[in-house]
PyMOL Python script that loads the backbone (N, CA, C, O; Angstrom):
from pymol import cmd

cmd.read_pdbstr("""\
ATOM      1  N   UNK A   1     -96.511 -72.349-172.435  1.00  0.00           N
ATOM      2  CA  UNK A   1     -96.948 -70.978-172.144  1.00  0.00           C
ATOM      3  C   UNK A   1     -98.319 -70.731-172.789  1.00  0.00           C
ATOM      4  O   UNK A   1     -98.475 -70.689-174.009  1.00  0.00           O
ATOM      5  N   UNK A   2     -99.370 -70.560-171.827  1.00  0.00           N
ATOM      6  CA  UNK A   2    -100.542 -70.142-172.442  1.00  0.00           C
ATOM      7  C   UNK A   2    -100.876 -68.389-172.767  1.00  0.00           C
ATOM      8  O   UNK A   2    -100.963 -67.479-171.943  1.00  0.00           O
ATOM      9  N   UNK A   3    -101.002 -68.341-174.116  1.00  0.00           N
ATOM     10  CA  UNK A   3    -101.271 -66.895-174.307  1.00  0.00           C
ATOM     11  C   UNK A   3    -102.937 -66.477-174.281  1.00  0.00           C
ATOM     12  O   UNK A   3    -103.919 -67.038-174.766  1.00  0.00           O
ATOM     13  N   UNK A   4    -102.785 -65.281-173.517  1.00  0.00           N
ATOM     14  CA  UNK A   4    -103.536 -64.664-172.453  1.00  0.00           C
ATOM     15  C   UNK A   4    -103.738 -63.554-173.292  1.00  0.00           C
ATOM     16  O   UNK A   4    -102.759 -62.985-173.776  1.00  0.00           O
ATOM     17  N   UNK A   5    -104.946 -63.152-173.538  1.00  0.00           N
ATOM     18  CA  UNK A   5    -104.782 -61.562-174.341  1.00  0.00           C
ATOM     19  C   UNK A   5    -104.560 -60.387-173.862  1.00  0.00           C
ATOM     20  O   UNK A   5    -105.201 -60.234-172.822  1.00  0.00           O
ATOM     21  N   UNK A   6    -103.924 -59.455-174.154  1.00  0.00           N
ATOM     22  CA  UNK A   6    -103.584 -58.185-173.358  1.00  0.00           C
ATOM     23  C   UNK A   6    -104.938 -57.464-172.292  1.00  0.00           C
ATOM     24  O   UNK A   6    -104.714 -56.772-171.299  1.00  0.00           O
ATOM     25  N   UNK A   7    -106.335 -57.844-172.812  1.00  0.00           N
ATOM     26  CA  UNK A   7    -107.283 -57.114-172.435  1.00  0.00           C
ATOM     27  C   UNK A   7    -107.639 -58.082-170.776  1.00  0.00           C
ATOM     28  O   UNK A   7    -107.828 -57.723-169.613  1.00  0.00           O
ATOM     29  N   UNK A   8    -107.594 -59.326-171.435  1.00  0.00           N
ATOM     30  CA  UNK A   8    -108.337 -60.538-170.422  1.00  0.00           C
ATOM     31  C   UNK A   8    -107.349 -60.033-169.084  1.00  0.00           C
ATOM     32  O   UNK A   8    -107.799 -59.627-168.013  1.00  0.00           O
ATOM     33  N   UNK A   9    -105.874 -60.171-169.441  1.00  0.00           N
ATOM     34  CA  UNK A   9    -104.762 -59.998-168.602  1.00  0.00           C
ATOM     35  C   UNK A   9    -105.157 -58.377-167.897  1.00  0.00           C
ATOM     36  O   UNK A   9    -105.821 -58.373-166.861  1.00  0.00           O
ATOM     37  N   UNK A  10    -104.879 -57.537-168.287  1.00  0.00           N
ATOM     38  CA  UNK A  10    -105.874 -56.596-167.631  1.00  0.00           C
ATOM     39  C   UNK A  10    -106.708 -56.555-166.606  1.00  0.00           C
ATOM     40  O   UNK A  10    -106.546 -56.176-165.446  1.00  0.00           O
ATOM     41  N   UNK A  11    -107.917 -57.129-167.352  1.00  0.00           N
ATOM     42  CA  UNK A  11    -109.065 -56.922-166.476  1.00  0.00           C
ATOM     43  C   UNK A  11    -108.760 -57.754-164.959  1.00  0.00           C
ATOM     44  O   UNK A  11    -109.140 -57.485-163.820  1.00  0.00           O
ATOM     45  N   UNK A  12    -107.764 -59.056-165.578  1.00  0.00           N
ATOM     46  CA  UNK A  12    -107.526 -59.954-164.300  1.00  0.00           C
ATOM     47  C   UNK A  12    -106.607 -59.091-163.111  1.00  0.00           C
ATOM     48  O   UNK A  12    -106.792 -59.287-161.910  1.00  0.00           O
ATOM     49  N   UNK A  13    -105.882 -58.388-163.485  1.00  0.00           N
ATOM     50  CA  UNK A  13    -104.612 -57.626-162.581  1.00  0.00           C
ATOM     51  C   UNK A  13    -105.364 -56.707-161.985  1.00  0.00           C
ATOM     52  O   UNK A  13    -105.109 -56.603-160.786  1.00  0.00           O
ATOM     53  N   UNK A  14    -106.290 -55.924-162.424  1.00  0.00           N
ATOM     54  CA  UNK A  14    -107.259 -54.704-162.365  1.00  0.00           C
ATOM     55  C   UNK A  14    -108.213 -55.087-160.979  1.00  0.00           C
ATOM     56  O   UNK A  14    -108.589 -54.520-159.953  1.00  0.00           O
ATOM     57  N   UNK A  15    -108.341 -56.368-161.611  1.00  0.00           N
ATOM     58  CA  UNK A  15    -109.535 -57.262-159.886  1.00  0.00           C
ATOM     59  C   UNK A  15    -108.748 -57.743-159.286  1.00  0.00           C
ATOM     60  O   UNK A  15    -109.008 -57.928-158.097  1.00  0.00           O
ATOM     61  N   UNK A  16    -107.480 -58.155-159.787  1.00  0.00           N
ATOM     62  CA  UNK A  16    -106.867 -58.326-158.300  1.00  0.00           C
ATOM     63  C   UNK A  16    -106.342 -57.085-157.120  1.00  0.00           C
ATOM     64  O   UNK A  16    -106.493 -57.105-155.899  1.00  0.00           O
ATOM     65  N   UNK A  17    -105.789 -56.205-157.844  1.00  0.00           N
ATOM     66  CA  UNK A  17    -105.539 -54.969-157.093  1.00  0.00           C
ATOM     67  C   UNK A  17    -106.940 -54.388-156.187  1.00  0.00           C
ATOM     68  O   UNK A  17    -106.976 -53.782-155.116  1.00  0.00           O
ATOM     69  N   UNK A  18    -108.061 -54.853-157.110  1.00  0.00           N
ATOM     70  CA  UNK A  18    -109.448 -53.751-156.647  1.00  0.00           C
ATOM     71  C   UNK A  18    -109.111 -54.870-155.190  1.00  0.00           C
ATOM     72  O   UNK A  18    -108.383 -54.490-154.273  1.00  0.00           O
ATOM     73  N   UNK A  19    -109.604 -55.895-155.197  1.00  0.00           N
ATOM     74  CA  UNK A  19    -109.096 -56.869-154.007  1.00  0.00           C
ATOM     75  C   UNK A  19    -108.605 -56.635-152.977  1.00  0.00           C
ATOM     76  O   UNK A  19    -109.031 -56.456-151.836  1.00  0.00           O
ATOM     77  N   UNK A  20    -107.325 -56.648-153.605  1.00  0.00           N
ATOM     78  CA  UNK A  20    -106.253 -56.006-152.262  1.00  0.00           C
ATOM     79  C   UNK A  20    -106.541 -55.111-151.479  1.00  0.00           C
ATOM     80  O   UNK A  20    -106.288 -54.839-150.305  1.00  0.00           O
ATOM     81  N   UNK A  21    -107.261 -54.573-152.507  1.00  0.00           N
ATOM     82  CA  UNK A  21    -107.196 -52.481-151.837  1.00  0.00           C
ATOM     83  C   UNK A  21    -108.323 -52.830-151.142  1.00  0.00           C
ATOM     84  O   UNK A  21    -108.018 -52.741-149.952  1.00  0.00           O
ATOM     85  N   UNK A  22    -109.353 -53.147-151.237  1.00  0.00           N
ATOM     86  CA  UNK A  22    -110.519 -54.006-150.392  1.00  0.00           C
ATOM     87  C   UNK A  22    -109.775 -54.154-149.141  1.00  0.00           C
ATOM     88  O   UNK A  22    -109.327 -53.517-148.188  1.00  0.00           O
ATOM     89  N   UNK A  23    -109.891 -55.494-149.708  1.00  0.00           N
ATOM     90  CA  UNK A  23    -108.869 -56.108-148.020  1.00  0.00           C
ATOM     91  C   UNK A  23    -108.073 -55.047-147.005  1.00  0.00           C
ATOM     92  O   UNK A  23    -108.391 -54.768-145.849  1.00  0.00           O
ATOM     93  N   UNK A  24    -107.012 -54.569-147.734  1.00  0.00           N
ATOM     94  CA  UNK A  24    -106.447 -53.927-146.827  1.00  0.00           C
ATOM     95  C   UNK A  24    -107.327 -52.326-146.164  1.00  0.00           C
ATOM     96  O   UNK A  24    -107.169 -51.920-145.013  1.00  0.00           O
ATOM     97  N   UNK A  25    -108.007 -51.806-146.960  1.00  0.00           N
ATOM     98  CA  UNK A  25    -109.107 -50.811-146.438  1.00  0.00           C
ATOM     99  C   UNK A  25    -109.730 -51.326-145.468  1.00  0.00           C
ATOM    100  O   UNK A  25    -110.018 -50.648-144.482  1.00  0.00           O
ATOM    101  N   UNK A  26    -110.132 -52.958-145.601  1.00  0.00           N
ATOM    102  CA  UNK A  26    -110.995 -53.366-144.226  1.00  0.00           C
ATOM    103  C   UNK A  26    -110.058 -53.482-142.930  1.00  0.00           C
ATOM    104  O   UNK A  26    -110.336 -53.424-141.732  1.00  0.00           O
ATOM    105  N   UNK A  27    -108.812 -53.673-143.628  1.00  0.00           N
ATOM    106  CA  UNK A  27    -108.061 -54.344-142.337  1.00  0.00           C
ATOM    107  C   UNK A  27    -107.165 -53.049-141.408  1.00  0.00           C
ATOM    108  O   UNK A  27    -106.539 -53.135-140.351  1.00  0.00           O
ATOM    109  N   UNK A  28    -107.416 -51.916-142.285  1.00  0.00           N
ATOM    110  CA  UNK A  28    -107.148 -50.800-142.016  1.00  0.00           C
ATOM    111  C   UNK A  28    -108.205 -49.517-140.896  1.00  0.00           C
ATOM    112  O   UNK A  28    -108.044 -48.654-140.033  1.00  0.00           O
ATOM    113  N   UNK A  29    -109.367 -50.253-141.758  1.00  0.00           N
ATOM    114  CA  UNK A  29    -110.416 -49.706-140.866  1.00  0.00           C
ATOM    115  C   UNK A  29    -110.128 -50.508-139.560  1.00  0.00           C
ATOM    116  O   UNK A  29    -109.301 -50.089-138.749  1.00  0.00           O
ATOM    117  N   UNK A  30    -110.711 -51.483-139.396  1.00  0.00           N
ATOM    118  CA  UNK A  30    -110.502 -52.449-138.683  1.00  0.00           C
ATOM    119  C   UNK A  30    -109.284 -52.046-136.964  1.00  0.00           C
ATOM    120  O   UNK A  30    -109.505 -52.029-135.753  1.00  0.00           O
ATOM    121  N   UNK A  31    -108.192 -51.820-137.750  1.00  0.00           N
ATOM    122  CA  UNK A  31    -107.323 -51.382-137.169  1.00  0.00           C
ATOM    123  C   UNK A  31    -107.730 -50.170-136.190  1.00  0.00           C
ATOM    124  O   UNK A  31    -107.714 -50.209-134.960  1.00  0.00           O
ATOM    125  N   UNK A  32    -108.118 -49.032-137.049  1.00  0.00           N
ATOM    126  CA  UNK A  32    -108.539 -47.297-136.638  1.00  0.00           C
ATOM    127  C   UNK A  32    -109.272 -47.900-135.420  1.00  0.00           C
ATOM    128  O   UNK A  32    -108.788 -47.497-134.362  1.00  0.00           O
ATOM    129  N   UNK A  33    -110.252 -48.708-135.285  1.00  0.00           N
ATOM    130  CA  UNK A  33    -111.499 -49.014-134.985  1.00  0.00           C
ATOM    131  C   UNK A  33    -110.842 -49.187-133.382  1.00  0.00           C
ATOM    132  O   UNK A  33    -111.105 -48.538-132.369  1.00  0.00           O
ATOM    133  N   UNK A  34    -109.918 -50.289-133.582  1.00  0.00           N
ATOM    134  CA  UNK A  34    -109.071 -51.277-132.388  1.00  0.00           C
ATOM    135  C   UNK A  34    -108.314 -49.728-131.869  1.00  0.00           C
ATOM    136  O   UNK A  34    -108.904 -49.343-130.860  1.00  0.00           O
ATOM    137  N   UNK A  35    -107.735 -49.228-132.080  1.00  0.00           N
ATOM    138  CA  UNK A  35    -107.162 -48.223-131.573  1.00  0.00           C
ATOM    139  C   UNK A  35    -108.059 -47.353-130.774  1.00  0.00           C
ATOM    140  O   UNK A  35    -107.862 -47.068-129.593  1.00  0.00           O
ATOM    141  N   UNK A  36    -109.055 -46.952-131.496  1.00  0.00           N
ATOM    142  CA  UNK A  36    -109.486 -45.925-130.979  1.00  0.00           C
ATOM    143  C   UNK A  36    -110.357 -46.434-129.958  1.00  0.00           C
ATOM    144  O   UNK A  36    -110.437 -45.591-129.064  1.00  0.00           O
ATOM    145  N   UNK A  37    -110.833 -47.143-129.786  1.00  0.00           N
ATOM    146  CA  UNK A  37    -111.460 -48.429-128.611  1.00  0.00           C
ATOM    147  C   UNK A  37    -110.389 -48.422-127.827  1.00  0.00           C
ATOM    148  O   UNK A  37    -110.444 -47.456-127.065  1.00  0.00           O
ATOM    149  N   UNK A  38    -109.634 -48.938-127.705  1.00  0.00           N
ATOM    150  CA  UNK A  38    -108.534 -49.224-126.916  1.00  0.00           C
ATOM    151  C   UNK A  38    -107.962 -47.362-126.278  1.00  0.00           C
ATOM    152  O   UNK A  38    -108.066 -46.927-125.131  1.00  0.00           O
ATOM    153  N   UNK A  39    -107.529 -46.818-127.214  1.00  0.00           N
ATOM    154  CA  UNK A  39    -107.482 -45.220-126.613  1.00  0.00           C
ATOM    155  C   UNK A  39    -108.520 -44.871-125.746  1.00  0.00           C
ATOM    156  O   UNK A  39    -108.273 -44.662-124.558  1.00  0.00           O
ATOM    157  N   UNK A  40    -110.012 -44.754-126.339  1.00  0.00           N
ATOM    158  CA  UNK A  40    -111.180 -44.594-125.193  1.00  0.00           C
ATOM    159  C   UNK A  40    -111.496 -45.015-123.642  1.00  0.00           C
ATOM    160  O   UNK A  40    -111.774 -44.477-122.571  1.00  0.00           O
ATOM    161  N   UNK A  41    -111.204 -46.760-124.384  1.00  0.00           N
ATOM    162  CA  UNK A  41    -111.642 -47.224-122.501  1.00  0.00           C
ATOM    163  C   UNK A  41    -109.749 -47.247-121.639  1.00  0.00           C
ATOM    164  O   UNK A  41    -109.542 -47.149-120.430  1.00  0.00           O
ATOM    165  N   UNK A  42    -109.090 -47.343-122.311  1.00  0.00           N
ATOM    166  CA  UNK A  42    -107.162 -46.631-121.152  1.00  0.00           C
ATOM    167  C   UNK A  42    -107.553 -45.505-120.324  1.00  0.00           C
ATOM    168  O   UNK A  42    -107.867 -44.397-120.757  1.00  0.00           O
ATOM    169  N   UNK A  43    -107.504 -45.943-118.803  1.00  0.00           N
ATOM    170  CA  UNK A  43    -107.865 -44.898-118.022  1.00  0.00           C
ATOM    171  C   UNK A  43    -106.981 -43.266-117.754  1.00  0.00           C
ATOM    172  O   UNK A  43    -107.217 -42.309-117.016  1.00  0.00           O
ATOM    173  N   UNK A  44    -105.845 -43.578-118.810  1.00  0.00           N
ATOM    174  CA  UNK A  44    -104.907 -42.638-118.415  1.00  0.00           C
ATOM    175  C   UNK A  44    -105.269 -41.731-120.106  1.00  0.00           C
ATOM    176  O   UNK A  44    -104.874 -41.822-121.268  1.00  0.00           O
ATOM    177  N   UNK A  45    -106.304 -40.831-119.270  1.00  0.00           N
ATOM    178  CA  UNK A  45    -107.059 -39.872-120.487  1.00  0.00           C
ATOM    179  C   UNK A  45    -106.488 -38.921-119.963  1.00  0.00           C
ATOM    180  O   UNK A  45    -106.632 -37.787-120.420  1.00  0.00           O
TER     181      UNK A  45
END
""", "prot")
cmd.dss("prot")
cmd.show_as("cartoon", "prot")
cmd.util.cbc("prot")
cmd.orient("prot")
């Protein structure tokens, strides 16, 4: 077991979450994007 200091451990969990939330914000936008494209050109407006 390698000990990890409370702060290092932190900062590491802290960038991984910032990450995620990244990612999934893009993949979220991303999404809105595909929808609303797809809503626009469906001829049944």
């Amino acid at each position: 077991m390698i000990f990890i200091p409370p702060f290092y451990f932190y900062k590491l969990v802290n960038f991984i979450v910032y990450c995620l939330h990244e990612a999934v914000r893009k993949l979220f936008r991303e999404l809105v994007v595909t929808m609303l494209l797809l809503y626009l050109s469906s001829p049944t407006l």
